[in-house]
Every structure is written in C-alpha cells, then in structure tokens.
ROROKE-324303 format. One record per residue (C-alpha): residue number from 1; residue in three letters; x, y, z. Coordinates in nm, 3 decimals, decimal comma. Layout:
<atoms>
ATOM     i    aa        xx        yy        zz
ATOM   NUM   ALA         X         Y         Z
...
</atoms>
This chain:
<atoms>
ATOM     i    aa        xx        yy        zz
ATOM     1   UNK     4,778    12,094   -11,691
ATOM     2   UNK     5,017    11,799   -11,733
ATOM     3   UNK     5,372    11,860   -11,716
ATOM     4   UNK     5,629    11,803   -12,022
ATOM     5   UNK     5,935    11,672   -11,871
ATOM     6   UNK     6,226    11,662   -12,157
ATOM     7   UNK     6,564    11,444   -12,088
ATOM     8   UNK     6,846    11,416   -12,246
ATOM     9   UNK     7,165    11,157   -12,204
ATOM    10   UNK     7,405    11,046   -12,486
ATOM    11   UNK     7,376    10,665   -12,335
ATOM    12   UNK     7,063    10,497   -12,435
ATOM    13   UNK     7,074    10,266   -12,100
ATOM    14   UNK     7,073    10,592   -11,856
ATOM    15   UNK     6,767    10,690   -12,090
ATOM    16   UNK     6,617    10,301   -12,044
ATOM    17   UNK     6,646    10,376   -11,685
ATOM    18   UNK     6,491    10,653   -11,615
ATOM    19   UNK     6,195    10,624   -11,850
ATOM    20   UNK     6,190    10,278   -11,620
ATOM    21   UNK     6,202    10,413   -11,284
ATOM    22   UNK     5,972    10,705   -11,395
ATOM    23   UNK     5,684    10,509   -11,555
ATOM    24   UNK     5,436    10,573   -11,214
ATOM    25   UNK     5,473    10,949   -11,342
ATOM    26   UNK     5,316    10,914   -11,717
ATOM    27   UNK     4,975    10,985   -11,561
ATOM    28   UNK     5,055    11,306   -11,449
ATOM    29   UNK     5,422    11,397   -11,690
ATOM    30   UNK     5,454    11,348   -12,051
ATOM    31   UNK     5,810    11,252   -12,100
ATOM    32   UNK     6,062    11,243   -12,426
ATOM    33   UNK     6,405    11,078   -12,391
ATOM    34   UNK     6,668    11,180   -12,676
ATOM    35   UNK     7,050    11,098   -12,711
ATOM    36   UNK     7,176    11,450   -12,780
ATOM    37   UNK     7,163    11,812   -12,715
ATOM    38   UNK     7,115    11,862   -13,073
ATOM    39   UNK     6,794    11,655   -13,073
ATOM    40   UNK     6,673    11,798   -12,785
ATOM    41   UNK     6,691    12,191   -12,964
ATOM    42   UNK     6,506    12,049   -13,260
ATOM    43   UNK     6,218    11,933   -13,006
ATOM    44   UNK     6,227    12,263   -12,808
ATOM    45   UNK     6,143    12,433   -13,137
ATOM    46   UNK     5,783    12,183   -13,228
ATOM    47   UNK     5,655    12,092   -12,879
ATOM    48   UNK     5,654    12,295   -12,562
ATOM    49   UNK     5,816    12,182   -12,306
ATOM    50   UNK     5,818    12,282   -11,837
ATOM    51   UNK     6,169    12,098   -11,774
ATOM    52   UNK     6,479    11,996   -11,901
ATOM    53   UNK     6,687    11,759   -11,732
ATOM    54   UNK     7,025    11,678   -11,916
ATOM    55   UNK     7,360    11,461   -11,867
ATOM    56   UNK     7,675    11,711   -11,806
ATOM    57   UNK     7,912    11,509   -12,052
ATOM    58   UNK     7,804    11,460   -12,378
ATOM    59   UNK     8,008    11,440   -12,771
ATOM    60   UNK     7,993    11,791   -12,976
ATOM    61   UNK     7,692    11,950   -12,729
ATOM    62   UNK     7,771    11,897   -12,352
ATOM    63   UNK     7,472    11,987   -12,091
ATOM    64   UNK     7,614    12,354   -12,024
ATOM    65   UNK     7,633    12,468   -12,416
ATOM    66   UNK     7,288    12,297   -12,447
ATOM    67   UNK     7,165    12,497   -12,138
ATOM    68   UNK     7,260    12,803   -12,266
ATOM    69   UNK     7,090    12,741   -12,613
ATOM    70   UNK     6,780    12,650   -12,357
ATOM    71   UNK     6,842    13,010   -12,198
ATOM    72   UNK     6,875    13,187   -12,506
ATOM    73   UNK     6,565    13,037   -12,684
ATOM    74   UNK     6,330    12,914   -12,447
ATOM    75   UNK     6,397    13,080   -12,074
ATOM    76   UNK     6,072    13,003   -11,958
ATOM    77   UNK     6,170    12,661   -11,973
ATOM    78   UNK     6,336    12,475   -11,637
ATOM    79   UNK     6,684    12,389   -11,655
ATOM    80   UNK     6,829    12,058   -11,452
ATOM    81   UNK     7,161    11,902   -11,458
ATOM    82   UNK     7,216    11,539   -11,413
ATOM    83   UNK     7,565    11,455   -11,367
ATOM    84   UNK     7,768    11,236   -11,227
ATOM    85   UNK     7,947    11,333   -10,872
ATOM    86   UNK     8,326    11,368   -11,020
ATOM    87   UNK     8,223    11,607   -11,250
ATOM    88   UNK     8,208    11,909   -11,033
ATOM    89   UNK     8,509    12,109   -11,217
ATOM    90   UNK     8,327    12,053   -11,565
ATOM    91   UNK     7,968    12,140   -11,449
ATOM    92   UNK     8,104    12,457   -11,283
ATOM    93   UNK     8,050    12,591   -11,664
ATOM    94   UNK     7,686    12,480   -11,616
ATOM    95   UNK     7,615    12,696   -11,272
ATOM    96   UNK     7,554    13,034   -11,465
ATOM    97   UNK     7,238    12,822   -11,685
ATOM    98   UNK     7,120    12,556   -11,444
ATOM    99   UNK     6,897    12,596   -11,176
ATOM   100   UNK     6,896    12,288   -10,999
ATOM   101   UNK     7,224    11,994   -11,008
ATOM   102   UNK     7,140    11,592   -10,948
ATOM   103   UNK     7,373    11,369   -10,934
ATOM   104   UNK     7,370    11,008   -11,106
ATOM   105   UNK     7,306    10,774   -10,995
ATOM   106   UNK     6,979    10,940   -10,917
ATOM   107   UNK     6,683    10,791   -10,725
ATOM   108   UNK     6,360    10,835   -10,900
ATOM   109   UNK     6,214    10,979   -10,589
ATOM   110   UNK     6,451    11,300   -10,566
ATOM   111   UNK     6,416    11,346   -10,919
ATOM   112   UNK     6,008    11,347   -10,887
ATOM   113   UNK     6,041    11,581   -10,571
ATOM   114   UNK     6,234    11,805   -10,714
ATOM   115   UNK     6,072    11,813   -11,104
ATOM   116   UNK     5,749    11,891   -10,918
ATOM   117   UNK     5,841    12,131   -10,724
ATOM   118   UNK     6,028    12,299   -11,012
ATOM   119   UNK     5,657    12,279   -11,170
ATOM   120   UNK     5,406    12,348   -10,858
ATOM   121   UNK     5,680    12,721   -10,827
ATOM   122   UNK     5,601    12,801   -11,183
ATOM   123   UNK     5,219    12,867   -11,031
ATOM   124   UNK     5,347    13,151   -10,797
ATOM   125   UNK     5,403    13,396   -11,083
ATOM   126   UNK     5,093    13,450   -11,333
ATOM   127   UNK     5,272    13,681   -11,548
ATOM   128   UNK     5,418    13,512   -11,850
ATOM   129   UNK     5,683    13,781   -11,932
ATOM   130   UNK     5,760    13,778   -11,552
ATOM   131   UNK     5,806    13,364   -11,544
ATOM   132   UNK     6,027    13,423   -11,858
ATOM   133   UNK     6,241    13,717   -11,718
ATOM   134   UNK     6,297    13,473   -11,420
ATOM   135   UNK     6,429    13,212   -11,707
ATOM   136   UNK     6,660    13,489   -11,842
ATOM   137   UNK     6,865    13,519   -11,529
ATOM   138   UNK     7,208    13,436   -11,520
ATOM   139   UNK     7,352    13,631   -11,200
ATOM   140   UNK     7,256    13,850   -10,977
ATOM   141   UNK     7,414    14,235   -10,946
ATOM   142   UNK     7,736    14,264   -10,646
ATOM   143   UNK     7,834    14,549   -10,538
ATOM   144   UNK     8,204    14,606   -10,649
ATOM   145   UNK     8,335    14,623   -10,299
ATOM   146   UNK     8,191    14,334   -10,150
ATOM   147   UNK     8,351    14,082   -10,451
ATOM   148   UNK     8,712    14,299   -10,368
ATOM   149   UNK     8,634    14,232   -10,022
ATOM   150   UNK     8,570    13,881   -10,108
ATOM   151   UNK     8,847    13,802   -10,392
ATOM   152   UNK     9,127    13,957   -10,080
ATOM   153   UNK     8,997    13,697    -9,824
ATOM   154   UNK     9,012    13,395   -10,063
ATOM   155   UNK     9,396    13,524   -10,173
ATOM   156   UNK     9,495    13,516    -9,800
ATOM   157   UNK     9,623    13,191    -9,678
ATOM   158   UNK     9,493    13,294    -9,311
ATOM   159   UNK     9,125    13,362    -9,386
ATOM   160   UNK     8,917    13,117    -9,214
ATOM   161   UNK     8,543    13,031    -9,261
ATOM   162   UNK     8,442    13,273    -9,087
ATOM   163   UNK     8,583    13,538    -9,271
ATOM   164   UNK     8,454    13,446    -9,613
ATOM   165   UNK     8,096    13,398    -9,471
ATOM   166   UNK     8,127    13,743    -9,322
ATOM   167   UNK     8,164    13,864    -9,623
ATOM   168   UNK     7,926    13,723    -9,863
ATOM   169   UNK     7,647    13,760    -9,595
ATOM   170   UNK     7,699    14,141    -9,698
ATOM   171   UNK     7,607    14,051   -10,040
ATOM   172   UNK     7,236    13,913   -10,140
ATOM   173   UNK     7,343    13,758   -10,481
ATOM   174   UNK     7,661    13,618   -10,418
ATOM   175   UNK     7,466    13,453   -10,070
ATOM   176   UNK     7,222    13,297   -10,289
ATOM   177   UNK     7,465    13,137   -10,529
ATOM   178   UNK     7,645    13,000   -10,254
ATOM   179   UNK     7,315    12,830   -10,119
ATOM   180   UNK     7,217    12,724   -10,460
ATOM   181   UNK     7,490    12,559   -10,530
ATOM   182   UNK     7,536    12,338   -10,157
ATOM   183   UNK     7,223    12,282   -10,191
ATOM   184   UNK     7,238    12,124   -10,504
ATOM   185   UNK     7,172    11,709   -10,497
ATOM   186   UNK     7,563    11,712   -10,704
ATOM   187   UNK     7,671    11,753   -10,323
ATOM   188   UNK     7,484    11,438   -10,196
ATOM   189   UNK     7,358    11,643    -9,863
ATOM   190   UNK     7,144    11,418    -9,654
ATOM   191   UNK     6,980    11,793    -9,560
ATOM   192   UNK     6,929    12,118    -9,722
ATOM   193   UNK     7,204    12,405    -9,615
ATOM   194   UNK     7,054    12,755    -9,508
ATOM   195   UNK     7,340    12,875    -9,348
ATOM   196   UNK     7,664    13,039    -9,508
ATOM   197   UNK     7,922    12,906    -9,262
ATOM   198   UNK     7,790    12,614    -9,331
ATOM   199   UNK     7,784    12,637    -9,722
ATOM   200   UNK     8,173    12,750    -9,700
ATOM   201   UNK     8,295    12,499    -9,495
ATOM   202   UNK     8,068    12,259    -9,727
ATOM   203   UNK     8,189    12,366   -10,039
ATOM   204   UNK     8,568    12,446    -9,919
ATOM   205   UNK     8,719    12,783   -10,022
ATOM   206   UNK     8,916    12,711   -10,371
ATOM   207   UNK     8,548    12,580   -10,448
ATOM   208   UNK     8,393    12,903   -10,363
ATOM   209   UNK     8,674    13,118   -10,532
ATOM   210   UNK     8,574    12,926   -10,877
ATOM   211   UNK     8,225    13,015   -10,815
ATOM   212   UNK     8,292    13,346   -10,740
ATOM   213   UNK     8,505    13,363   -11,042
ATOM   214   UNK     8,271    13,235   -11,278
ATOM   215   UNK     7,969    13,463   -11,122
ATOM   216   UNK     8,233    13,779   -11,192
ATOM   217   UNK     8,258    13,687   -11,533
ATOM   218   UNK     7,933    13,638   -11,662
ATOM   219   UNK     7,844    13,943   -11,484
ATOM   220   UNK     8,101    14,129   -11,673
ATOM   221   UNK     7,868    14,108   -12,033
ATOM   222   UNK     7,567    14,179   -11,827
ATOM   223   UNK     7,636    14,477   -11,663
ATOM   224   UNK     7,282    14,694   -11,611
ATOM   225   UNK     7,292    15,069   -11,548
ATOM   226   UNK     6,919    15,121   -11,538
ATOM   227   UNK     6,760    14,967   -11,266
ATOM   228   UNK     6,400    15,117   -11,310
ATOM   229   UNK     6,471    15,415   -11,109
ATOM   230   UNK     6,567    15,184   -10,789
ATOM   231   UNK     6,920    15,219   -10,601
ATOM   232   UNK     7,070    14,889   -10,571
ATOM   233   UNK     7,299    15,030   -10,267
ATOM   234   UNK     6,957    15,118   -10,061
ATOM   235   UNK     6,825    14,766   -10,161
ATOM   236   UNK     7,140    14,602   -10,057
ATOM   237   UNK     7,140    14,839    -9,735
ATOM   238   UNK     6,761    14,758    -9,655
ATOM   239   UNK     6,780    14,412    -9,656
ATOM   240   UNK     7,078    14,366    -9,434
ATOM   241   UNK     6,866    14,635    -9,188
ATOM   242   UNK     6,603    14,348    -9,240
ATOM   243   UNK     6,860    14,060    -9,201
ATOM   244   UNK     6,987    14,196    -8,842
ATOM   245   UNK     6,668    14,264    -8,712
ATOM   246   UNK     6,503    13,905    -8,780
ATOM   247   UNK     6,831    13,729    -8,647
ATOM   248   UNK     6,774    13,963    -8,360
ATOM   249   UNK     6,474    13,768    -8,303
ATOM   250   UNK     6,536    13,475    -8,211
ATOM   251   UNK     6,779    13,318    -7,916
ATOM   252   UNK     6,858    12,984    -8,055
ATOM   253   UNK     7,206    13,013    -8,326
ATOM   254   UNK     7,048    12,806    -8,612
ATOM   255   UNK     6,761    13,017    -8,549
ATOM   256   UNK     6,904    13,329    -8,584
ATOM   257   UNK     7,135    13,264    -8,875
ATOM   258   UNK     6,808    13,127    -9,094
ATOM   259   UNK     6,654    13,413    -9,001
ATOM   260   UNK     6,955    13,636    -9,145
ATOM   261   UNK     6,983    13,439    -9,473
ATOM   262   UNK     6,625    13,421    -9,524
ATOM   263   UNK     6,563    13,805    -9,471
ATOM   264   UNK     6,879    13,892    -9,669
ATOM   265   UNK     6,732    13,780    -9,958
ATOM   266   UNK     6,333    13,900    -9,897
ATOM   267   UNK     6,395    14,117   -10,197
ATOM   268   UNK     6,577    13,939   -10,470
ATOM   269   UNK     6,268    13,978   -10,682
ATOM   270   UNK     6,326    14,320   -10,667
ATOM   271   UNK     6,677    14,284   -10,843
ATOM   272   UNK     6,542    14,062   -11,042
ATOM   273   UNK     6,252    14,259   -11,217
ATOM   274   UNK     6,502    14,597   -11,183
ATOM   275   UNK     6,782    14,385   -11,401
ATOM   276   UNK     6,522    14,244   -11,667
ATOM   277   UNK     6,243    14,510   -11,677
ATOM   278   UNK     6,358    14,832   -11,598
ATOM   279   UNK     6,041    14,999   -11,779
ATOM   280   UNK     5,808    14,785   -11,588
ATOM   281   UNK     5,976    14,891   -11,233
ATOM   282   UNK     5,977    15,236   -11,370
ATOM   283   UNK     5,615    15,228   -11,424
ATOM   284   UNK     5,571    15,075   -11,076
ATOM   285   UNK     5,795    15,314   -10,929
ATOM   286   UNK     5,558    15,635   -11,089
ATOM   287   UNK     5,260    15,450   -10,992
ATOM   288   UNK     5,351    15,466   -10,641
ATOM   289   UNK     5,426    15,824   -10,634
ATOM   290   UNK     5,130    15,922   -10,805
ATOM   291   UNK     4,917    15,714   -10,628
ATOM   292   UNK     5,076    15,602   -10,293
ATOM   293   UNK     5,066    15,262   -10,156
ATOM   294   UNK     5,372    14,978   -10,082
ATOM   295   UNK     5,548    14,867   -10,395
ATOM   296   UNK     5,370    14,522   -10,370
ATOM   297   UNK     5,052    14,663   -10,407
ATOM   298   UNK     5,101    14,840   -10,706
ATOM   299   UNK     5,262    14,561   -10,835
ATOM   300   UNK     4,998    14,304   -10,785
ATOM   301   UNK     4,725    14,554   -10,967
ATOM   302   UNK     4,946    14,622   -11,233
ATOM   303   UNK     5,102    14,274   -11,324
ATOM   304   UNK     4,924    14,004   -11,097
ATOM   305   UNK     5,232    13,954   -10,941
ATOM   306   UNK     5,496    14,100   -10,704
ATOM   307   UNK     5,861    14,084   -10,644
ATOM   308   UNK     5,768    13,864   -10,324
ATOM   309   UNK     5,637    13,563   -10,585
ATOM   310   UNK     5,936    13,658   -10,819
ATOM   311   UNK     6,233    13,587   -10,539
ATOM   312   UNK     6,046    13,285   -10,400
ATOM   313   UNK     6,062    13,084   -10,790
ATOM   314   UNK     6,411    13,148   -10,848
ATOM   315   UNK     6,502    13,078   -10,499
ATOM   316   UNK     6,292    12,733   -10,515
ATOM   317   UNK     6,435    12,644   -10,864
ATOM   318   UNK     6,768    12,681   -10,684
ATOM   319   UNK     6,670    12,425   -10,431
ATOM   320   UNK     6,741    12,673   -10,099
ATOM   321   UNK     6,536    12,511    -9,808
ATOM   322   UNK     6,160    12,535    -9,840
ATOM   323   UNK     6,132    12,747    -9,523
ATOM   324   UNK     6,338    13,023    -9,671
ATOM   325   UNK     6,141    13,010   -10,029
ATOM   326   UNK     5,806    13,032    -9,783
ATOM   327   UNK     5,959    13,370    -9,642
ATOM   328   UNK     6,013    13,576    -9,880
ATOM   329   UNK     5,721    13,428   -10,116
ATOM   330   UNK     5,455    13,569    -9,818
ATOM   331   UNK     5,694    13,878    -9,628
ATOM   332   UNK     5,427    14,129    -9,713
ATOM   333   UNK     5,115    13,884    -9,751
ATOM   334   UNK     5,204    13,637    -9,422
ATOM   335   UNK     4,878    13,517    -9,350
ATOM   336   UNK     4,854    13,365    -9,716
ATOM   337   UNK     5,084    13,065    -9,453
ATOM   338   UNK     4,881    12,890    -9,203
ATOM   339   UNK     5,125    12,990    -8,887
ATOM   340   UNK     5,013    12,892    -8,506
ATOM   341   UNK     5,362    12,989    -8,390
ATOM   342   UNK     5,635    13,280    -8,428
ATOM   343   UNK     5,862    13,182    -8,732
ATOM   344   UNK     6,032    13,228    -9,022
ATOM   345   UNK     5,759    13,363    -9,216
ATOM   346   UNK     5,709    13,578    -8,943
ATOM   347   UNK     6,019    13,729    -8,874
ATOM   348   UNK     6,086    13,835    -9,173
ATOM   349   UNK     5,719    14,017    -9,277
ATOM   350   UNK     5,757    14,201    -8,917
ATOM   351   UNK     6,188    14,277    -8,989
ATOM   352   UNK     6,071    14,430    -9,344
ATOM   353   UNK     5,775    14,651    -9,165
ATOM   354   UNK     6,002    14,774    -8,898
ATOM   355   UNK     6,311    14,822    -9,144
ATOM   356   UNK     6,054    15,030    -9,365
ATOM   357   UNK     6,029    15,278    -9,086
ATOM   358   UNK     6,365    15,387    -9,111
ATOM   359   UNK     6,389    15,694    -9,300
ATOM   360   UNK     6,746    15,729    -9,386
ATOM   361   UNK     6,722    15,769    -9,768
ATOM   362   UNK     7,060    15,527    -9,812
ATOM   363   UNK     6,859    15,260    -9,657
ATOM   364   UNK     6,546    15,303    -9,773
ATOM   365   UNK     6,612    15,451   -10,112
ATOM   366   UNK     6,421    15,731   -10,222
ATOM   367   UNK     6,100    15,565   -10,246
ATOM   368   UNK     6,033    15,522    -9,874
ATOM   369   UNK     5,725    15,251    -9,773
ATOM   370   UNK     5,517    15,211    -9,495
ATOM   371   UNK     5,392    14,867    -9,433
ATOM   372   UNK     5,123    14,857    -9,180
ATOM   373   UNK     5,126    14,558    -8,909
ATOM   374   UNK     4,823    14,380    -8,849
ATOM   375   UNK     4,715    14,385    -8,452
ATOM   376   UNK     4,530    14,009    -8,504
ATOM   377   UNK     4,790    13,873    -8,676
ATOM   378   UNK     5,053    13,994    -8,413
ATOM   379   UNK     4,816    13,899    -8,114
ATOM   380   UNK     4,753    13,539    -8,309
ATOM   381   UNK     5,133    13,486    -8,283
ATOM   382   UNK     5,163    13,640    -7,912
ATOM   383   UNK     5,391    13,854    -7,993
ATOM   384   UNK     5,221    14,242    -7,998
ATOM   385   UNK     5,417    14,341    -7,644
ATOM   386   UNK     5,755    14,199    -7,829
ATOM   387   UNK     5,688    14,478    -8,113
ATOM   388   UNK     5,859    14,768    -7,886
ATOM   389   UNK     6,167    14,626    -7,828
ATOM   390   UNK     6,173    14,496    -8,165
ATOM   391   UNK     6,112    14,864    -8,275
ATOM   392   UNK     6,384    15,011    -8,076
ATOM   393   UNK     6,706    14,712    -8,222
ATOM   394   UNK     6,563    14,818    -8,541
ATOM   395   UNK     6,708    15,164    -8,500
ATOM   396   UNK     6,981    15,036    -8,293
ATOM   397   UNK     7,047    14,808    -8,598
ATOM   398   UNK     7,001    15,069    -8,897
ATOM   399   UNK     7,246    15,326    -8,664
ATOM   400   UNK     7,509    15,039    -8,687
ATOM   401   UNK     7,471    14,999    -9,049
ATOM   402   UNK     7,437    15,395    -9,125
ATOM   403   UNK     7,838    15,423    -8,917
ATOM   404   UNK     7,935    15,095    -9,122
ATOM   405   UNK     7,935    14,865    -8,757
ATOM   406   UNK     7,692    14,635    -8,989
ATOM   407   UNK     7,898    14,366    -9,179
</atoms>
C-alpha cells in the first residue's frame, strides 16, 4: 500500500525544498505540503494519512499543540518533528507527542530512512486497536521511588554520570525516554546511542532533569490503577532479573551494557497494552489460567499480536538502535531472525526463559511462565553447555535483586 506522508512548515521555501529533494519518493509516497497546523487538522479529517512530519515554530499552532491535536484525533497516525537545532528548550513541549525529532537542515536521505522505517514498523502489529493504543501513548508508568531516587541525584551538585545512569537503568520507562530522545536526529549523532551513560553524558544532566520533569507531569493526568490484573512492581522486577542476566553474558563492556538496555525493556509492550487495554490483558490474563500456555501465546491467538511486536513499534518509532528494536520484537519467537552467531537477539530470548524460572512471586508476578528452550536452536548458536552456568547467575542474580543488591 503506498504511504501518505503529510508535512507541514509555515515557510513556503522549506516546503519547496523538501517536495524538491523528495520527488524520487512520489512512486512509492503520496505527499501534501501545507503552511499551517490548522490546515494540516482540516486534511487529517478528509484523507488518511501514515506520517506527519511538522516544523517546531510556527504563528497561532506550533508543532507540539498540533501534535497533540494529532494524538487526540488520529493516534494511529506517526508523529515527526522537524526543527531546527537551537530549538531544543521549545521542542521539549513536543517530547510527550512526538516520536521521532529531525533537525533542519535535513538531508533527504535521513528523512526517507527514517519515514520508512516509521512505515515498514507499522507492519509488526496487525491489530488496528493495538497500532492505535501504541499512537495513544504519552509516557510510560515509574515507579514512585525510582523518580525520588532520580529527582535527589539531579538536586545534588556531586552526582556524577554515573549516578544518574544507575538510577534510571532501574526504571524501564524513564530508560527508554532517555534513549529516545539522544537518539533523536535534533542531537546530530553521527551513531545511534544504546547505552545510558552514554545518553547522560550526551544529553548533560539539567537536560535530563527537564525531561524528567516534563515525563512527571504528563504522567500526573494519566495515572492508571488497573493494569489488567498485572503487577507493574513484578514487571519492573522481572525485567531487571532479565537485564542482569543477558549483561552477564557477554565479556566485552559495550556488549554487556546493550545487552542490559535491550533486555530492560523486552517487556514494554506489556506496560503498554496493561496502561491502554486493561480489559484486553485481563482477558489474556484468564485465558492463561484457564487454559495454560506463555502470555505470548495466548496473545497471538487472541489478537494476532503480542506484547513482543507492541514494544518493538514504539521502540522503533523512537529511533533506539535497530539491534535493540530486533530484541525484544523476536525474545520469545528468536528464530523469526536469521542468527549464525550468539547475540543480542539471543541473549535476551534465553535471559527471559531463565528469568521465567524464578518463582519468587515479586519477580515473577502471580502469573508465573515457563518458556521452553529449544535444544537446535541452542546447539545452532553453540551455546547448549553455556546454559548451566547461565542457569545458576540467574539465581545468583534474582537472590541479589530479592535482598535489594540489584540496582
């Protein structure tokens, strides 16, 4: 299906330009160019639209009110900032409603990379209710102590790097935010970031305390008590049992800290479909005790789609490195990835199995899985007599977390 690609600039020149440098795409986009966020609303309402990329500063509607009118009235839709680079302080306002920031001037290629892969995402969820939920999102659920934690660091004239990355590694949300906003083209990164120390030092610390801020804020009229019948302390405690034990993995430091990230946030479809569709987790939730069977399962018969697919498109949207998105789109289906070697992918499907065997309830919640790990796949990857010892830090590492040595 060809794509509809919607942008929006109050200078007819920027406009003249892009439709210029974009005209190789019209076999495979169709594109509109309008001066205003106004216009663009009055579109949104007659023709559908995939993406909408808009200018930050504009007269009466700038690109964050005119995002969240996009939220609001057409979440399914993608939603793309395209500002210039001394504008970080005003789009702040836009990082609750955007998914993805460009900067201007903005080469046509980076804008085609990442419009298509904004589109080719959309194709990992089936469900239309699920794709729009996924639209709906404005931040992810942190757990009151870790943004204390957090706030008490950034007061304190001593904390260092470090410190803050300590901290928001304990938190899946606030850890994706971080990456989705370094990560953003607004930053001019010759690379993507998948590694929080890296992100703070990045982004500097007064920048993360404003996007803490504005996180704690718009989670403040968007608090959910009903998560479906799921415990978001378990969820938050299982993935950072799955975090340690795929760093524990691997030897190499970059290694290790992707593997943490990535595993960390294996699940955020979870929170995701528990936030926006408690009845639907509820029903997944019953399913499972009734019938038995993994959580993914159920999900897949009863939707078409799991909270694997669900994590991956928001994570892509947010531009966090491919290899991460890969992860947690295919932790419980790996060989869906052609793989030759031990990696990401990897890591993190084994990490989840051997986390699921842990049957403390605060880690696991009280819906406890088992996922089963294939022999071929393990003996494809060489790594069946590594399983053991991988078996025995996983208790190691969910006895640490249980006494509160996990951080």
């Amino acid at each position: 299906m060809t794509k509809r690609i919607l942008f929006v600039d109050d200078e007819p020149q920027i406009l003249a330009g892009l439709q210029h440098r974009l005209r190789r795409q019209r076999a495979k986009w169709e594109m509109s160019f309008v001066e205003s966020g106004e216009e663009a609303l009055r579109l949104l309402v007659t023709e559908r639209f995939d993406v909408i990329v808009t200018d930050m500063r504009m007269p009466k509607m700038d690109g964050a009110a005119l995002l969240r009118k996009v939220q609001d009235e057409h979440p399914e839709v993608v939603r793309i900032v395209l500002s210039g680079h001394s504008e970080l302080e005003a789009s702040l306002r836009a990082i609750p409603v955007a998914h993805q920031f460009l900067t201007k001037p903005c080469e046509a290629g980076l804008l085609e990379n990442v419009v298509e892969r904004a589109c080719s995402l959309q194709a990992l969820v089936n469900d239309e209710v699920v794709r729009r939920t996924v639209g709906r999102i404005e931040k992810l659920p942190s757990l009151p102590l870790v943004y204390s934690q957090l706030m008490g660091a950034l007061a304190d004239e001593r904390a260092s790097i470090a410190d803050v990355a300590r901290i928001l590694k304990q938190d899946m949300a606030m850890c994706a935010k971080m990456l989705q906003i370094v990560n953003s083209a607004f930053f001019r990164l010759s690379r993507s970031i998948g590694k929080i120390e890296e992100a703070v030092a990045y982004l500097g610390l007064n920048t993360v305390k404003q996007v803490a801020l504005a996180v704690e804020v718009f989670a403040k009229g968007n608090a959910h008590g009903d998560l479906g019948g799921l415990s978001l302390e378990a969820l938050q405690n299982h993935s950072l049992l799955v975090a340690g034990i795929a760093s524990s993995m691997f030897t190499k430091k970059n290694e290790k800290e992707d593997a943490f990230v990535a595993a960390l946030l294996h699940d955020i479809g979870k929170l995701l479909l528990a936030m926006e569709l408690p009845d639907h987790v509820q029903r997944v939730v019953g399913t499972m005790r009734k019938d038995g069977g993994p959580m993914h399962t159920v999900e897949k018969r009863l939707c078409g789609a799991t909270h694997a697919e669900v994590g991956a498109y928001l994570l892509g949207i947010w531009g966090l490195p491919y290899p991460m998105v890969e992860a947690v789109a295919n932790h419980h289906e790996p060989c869906r990835v052609h793989q030759t070697v031990f990696d990401l992918v990897a890591a993190v499907h084994v990490a989840d199995a051997l986390a699921c065997e842990q049957a403390n309830p605060v880690i696991s919640g009280s819906e406890r899985q088992s996922i089963d790990l294939d022999p071929c796949y393990l003996d494809k990857l060489g790594i069946n007599d590594k399983i053991g010892p991988w078996r025995e830090t996983a208790k190691e590492c969910a006895g640490a977390l249980m006494t509160g040595a996990v951080a």
